[in-house]
PAZA-722078 format. One line per 5 residues: their letters; for each residue x, y, z of N, C-alpha, C, O. Coordinates in pm, whole numbers, plus 50000, padded with zeros to 5 digits. Layout:
% PAZA-722078
A	X:Y:Z:X:Y:Z:X:Y:Z:X:Y:Z ~ ...
END
This chain:
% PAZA-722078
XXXXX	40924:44934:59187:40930:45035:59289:40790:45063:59340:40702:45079:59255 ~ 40758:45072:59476:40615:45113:59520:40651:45246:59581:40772:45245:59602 ~ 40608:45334:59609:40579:45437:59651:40468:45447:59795:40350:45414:59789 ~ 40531:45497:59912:40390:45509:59996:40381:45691:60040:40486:45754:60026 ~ 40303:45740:60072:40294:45860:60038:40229:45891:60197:40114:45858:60226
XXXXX	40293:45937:60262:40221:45992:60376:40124:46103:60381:40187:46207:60366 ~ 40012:46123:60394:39920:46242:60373:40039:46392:60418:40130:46412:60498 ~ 39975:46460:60322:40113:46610:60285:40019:46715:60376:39900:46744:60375 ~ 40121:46751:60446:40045:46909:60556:40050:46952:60646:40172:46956:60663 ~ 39996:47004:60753:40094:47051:60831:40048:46987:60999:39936:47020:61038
XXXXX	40121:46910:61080:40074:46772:61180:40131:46830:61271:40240:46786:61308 ~ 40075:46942:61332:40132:47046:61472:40140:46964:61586:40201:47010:61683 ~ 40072:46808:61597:40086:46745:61703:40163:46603:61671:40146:46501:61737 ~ 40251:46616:61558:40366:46500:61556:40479:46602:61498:40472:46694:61417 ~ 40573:46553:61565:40725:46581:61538:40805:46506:61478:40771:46388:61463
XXXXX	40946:46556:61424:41018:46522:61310:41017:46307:61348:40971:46236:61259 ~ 41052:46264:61435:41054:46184:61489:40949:46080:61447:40967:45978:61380 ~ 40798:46139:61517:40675:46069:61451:40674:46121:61287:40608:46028:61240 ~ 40691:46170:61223:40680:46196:61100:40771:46095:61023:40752:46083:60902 ~ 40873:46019:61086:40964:45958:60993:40916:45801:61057:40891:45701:60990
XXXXX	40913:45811:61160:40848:45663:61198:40707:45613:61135:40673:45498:61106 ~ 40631:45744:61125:40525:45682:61087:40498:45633:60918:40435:45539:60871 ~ 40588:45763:60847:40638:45739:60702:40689:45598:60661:40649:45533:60565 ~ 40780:45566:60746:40844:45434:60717:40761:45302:60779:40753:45194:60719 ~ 40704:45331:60905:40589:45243:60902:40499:45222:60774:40478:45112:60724
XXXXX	40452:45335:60728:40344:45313:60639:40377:45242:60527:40298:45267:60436 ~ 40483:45146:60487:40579:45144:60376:40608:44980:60392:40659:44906:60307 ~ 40561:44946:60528:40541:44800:60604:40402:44689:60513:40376:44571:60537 ~ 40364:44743:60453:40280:44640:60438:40280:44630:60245:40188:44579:60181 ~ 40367:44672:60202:40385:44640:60069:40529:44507:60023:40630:44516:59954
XXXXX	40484:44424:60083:40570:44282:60105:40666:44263:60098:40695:44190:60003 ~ 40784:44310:60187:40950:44305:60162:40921:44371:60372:40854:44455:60432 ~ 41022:44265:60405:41026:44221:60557:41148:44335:60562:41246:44355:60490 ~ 41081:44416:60708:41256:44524:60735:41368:44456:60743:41476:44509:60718 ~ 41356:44321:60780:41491:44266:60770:41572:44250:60599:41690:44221:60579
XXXXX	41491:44272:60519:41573:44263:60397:41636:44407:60351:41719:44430:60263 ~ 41571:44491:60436:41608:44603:60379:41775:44631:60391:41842:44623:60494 ~ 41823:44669:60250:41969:44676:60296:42008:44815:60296:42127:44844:60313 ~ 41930:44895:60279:41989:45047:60338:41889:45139:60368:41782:45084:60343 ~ 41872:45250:60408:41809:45347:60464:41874:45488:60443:41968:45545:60499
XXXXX	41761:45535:60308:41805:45698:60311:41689:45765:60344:41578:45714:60354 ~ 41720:45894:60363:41613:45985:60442:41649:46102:60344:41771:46111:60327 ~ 41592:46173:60290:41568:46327:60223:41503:46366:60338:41394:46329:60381 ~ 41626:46491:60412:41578:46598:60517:41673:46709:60509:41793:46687:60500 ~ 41623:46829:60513:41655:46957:60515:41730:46983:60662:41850:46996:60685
XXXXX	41665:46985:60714:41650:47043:60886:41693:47185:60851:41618:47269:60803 ~ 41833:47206:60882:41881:47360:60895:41837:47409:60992:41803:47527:60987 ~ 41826:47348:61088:41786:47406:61203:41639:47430:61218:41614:47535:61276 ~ 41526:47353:61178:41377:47330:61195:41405:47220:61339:41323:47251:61426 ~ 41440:47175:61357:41431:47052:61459:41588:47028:61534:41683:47087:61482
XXXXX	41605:46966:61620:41747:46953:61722:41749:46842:61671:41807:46792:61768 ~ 41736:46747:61595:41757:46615:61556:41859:46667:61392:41815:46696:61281 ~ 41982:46663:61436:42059:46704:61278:42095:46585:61217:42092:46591:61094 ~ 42142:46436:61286:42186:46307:61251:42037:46268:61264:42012:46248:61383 ~ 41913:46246:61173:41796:46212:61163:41782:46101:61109:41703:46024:61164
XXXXX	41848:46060:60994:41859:45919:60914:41845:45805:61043:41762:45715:61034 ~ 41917:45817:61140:41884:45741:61228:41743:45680:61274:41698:45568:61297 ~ 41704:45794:61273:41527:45795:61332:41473:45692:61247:41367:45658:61300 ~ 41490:45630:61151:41424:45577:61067:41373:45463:61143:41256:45432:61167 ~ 41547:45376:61197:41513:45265:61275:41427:45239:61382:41385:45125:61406
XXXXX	41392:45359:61462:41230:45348:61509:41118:45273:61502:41037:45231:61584 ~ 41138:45261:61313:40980:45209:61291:41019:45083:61283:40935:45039:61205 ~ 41079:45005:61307:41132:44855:61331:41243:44775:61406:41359:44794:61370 ~ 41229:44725:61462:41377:44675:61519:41455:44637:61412:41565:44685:61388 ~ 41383:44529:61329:41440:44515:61224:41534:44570:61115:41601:44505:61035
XXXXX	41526:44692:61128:41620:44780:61058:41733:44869:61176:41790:44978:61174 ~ 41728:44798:61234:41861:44864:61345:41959:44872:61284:41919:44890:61169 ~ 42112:44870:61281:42205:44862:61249:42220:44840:61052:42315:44800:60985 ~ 42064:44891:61006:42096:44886:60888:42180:45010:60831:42192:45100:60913 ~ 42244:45034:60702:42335:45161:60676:42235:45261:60660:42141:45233:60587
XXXXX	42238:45360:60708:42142:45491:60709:42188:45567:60668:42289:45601:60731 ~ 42153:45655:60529:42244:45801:60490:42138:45901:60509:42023:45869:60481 ~ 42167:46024:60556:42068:46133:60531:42136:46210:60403:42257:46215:60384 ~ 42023:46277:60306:42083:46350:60204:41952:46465:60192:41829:46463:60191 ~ 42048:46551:60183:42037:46732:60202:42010:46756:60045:42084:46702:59962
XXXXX	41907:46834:60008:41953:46919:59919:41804:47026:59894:41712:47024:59812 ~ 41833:47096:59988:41710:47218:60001:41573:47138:59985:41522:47048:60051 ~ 41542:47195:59889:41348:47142:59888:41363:47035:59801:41256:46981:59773 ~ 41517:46963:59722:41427:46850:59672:41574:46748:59796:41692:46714:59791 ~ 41531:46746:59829:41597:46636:59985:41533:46515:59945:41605:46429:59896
XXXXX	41403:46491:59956:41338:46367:59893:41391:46309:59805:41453:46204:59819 ~ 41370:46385:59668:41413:46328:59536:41544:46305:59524:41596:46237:59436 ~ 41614:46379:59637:41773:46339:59570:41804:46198:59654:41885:46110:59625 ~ 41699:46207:59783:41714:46077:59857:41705:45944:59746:41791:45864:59711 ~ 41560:45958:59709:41522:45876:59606:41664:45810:59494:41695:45692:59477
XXXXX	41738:45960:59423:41809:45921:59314:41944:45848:59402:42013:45762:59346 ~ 41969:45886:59522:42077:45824:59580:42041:45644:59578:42113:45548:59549 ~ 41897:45653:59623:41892:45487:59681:41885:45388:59526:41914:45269:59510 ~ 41848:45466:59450:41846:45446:59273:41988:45392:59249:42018:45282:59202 ~ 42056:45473:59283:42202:45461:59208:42246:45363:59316:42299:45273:59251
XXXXX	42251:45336:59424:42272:45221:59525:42226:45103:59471:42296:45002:59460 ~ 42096:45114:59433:42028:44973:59371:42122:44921:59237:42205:44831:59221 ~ 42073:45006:59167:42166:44994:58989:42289:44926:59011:42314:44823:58949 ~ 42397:44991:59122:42502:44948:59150:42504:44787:59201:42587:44697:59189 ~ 42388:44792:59257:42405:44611:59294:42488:44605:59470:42528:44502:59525
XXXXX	42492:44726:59518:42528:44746:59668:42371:44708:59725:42389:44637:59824 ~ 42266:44721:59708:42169:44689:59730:42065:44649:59692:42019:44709:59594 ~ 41992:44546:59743:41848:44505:59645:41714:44608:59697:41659:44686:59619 ~ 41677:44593:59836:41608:44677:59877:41606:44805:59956:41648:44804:60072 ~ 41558:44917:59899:41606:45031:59985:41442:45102:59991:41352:45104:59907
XXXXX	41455:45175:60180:41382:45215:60203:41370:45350:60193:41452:45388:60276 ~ 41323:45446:60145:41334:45576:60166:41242:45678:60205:41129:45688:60156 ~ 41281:45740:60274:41171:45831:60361:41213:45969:60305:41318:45989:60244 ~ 41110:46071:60335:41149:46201:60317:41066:46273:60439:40950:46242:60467 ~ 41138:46367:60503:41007:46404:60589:41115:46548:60661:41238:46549:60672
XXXXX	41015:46657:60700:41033:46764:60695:40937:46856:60823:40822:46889:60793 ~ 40978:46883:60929:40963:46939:61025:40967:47096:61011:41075:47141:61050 ~ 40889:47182:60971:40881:47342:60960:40854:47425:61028:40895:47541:61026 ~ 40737:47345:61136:40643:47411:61206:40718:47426:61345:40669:47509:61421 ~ 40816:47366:61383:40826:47364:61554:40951:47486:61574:41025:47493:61673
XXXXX	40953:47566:61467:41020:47730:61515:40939:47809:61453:40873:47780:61353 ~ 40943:47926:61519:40854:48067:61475:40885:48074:61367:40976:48010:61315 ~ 40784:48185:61292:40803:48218:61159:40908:48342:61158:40879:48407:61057 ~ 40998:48393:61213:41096:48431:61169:41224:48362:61192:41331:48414:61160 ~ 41214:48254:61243:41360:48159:61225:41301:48064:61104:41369:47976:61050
XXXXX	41186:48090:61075:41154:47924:60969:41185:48045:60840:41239:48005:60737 ~ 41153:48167:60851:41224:48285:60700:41401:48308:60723:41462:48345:60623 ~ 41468:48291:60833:41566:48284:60846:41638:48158:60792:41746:48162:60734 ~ 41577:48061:60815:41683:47880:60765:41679:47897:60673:41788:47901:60616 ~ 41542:47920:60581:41468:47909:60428:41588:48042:60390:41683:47972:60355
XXXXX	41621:48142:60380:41700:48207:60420:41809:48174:60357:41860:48234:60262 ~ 41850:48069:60414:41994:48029:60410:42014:47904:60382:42113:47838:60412 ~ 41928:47872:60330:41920:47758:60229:42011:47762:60092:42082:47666:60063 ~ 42003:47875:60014:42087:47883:59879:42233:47870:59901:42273:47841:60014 ~ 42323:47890:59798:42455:47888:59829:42491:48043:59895:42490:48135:59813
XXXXX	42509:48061:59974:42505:48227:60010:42601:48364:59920:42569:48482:59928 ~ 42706:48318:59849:42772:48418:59764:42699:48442:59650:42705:48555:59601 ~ 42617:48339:59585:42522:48415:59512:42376:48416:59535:42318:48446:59431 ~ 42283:48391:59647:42198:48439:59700:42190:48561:59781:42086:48618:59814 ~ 42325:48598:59813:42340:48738:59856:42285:48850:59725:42228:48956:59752
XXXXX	42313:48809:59591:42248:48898:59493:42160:48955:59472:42139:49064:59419 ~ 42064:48832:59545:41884:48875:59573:41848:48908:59700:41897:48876:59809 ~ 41709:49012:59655:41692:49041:59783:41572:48899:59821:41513:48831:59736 ~ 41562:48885:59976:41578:48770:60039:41617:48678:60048:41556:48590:60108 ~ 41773:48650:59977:41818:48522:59985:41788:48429:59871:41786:48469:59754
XXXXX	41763:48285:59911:41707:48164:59854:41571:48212:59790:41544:48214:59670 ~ 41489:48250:59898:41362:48285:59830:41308:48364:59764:41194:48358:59718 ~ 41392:48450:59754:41430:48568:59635:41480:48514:59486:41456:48551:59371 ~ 41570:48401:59549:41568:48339:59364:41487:48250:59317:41499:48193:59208 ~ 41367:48227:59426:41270:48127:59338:41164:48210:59321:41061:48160:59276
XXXXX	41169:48407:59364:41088:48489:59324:41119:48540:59194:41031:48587:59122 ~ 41272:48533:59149:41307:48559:59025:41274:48456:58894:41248:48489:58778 ~ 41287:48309:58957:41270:48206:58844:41120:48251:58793:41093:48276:58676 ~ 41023:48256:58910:40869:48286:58918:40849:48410:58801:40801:48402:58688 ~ 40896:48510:58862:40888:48643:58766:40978:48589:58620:40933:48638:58517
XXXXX	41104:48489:58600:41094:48461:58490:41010:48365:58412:41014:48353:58289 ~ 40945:48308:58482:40843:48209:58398:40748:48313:58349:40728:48318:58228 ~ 40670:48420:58451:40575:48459:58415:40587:48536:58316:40483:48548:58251 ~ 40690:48603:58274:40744:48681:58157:40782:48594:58044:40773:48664:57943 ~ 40818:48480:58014:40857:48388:57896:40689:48309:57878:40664:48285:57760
XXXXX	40590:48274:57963:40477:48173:57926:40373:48283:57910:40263:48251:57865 ~ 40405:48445:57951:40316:48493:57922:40153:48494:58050:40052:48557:58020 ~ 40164:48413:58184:40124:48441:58318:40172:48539:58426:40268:48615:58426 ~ 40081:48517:58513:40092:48621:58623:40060:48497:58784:40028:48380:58801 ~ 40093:48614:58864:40133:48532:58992:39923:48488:59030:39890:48427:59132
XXXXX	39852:48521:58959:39710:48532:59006:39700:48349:58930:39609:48286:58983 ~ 39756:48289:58852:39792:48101:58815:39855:48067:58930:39859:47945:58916 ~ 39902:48087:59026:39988:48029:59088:39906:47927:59213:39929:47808:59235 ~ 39814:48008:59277:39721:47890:59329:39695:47751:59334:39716:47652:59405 ~ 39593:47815:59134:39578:47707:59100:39633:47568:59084:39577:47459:59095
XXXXX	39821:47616:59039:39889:47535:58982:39921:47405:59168:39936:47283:59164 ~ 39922:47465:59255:39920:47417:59408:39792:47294:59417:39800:47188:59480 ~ 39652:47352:59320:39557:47252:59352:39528:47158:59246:39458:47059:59265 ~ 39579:47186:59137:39551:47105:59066:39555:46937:59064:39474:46851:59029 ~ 39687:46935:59117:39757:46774:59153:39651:46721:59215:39589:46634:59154
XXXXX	39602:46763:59354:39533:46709:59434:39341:46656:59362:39257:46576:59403 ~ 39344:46769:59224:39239:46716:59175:39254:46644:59066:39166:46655:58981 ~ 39355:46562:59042:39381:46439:58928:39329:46344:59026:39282:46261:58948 ~ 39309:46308:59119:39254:46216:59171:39372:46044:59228:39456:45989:59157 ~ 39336:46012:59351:39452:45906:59429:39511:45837:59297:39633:45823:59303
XXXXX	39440:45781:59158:39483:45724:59118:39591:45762:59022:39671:45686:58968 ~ 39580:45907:59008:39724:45960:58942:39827:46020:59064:39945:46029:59030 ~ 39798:46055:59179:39868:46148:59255:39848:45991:59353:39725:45995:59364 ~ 39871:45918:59395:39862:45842:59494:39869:45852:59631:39966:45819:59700 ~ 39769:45897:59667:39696:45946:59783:39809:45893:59884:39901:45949:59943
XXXXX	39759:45755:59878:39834:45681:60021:39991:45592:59966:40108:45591:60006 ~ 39907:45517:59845:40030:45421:59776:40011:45421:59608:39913:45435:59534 ~ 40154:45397:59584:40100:45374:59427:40195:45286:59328:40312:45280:59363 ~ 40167:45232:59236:40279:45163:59202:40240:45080:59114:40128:45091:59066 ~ 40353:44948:59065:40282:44859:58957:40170:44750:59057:40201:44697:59164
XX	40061:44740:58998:39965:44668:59074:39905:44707:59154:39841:44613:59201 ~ 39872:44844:59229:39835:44884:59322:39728:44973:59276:39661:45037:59358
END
């Protein structure tokens, strides 16, 4: 498995569109031709961040070559990626496919910040995110307040824990790519 990692942050002058083309471009030069690729998943949220809701599509952008390949998009709040990932996993294992491409990519910025606290919002399952106050993000203020009460921290670690990754350095966090041999 290689991994390519698009630089993480916030690209006010590319949209959901360039963000997935350029992701899956970047993913072109670790030796397997788009034509072998036999499927295409995408980890994306949207919820209304972007007018593009059938996005898996977008992928084929970054190649002709992957036109008419099978494209799934898979949802699942903030880990959309990873579940993309475990989908194209279990595709492979199964022997439905040898090579799969997978993108993750996430458009936040192109609505105001009270529709981007509104989606985020309504992200959880809503009969029991109604429990908390704000929703979704109210229960990852509760998990928070329960960590900090069981490890014995406070919200003044929380920073840190944001920068740390970035200072293990490309060769543990893989900057651009990472993988066996790379």
């Amino acid at each position: 498995m290689v991994d390519v990692i698009y630089p993480f942050g916030r690209h006010g002058d590319r949209d959901l569109d360039d963000l997935i083309v350029d992701a899956a471009r970047a993913a072109r030069a670790f030796g397997h031709r788009r034509k072998d690729v036999d499927g295409i998943w995408l980890g994306n949220l949207n919820g209304g961040f972007t007018r593009d809701i059938f996005a898996s599509s977008l992928v084929s952008q970054a190649d002709p070559a992957l036109r008419r390949k099978p494209a799934t998009q898979v949802e699942n709040a903030c880990a959309s990626g990873s579940a993309a990932i475990y989908a194209a996993c279990n595709a492979i294992e199964s022997g439905r496919v040898h090579i799969a491409l997978v993108v993750g990519a996430e458009k936040m910025t192109a609505v105001a910040g009270a529709e981007t606290t509104r989606i985020l919002g309504d992200c959880g399952y809503v009969k029991e995110s109604g429990f908390y106050p704000a929703g979704f993000p109210g229960i990852f203020a509760q998990l928070a307040l329960d960590y900090f009460r069981r490890w014995g921290t406070s919200p003044k670690r929380l920073p840190a824990c944001g920068q740390e990754p970035c200072q293990w350095g490309p060769e543990s966090v893989g900057t651009y790519a990472q993988g066996p041999g790379l």
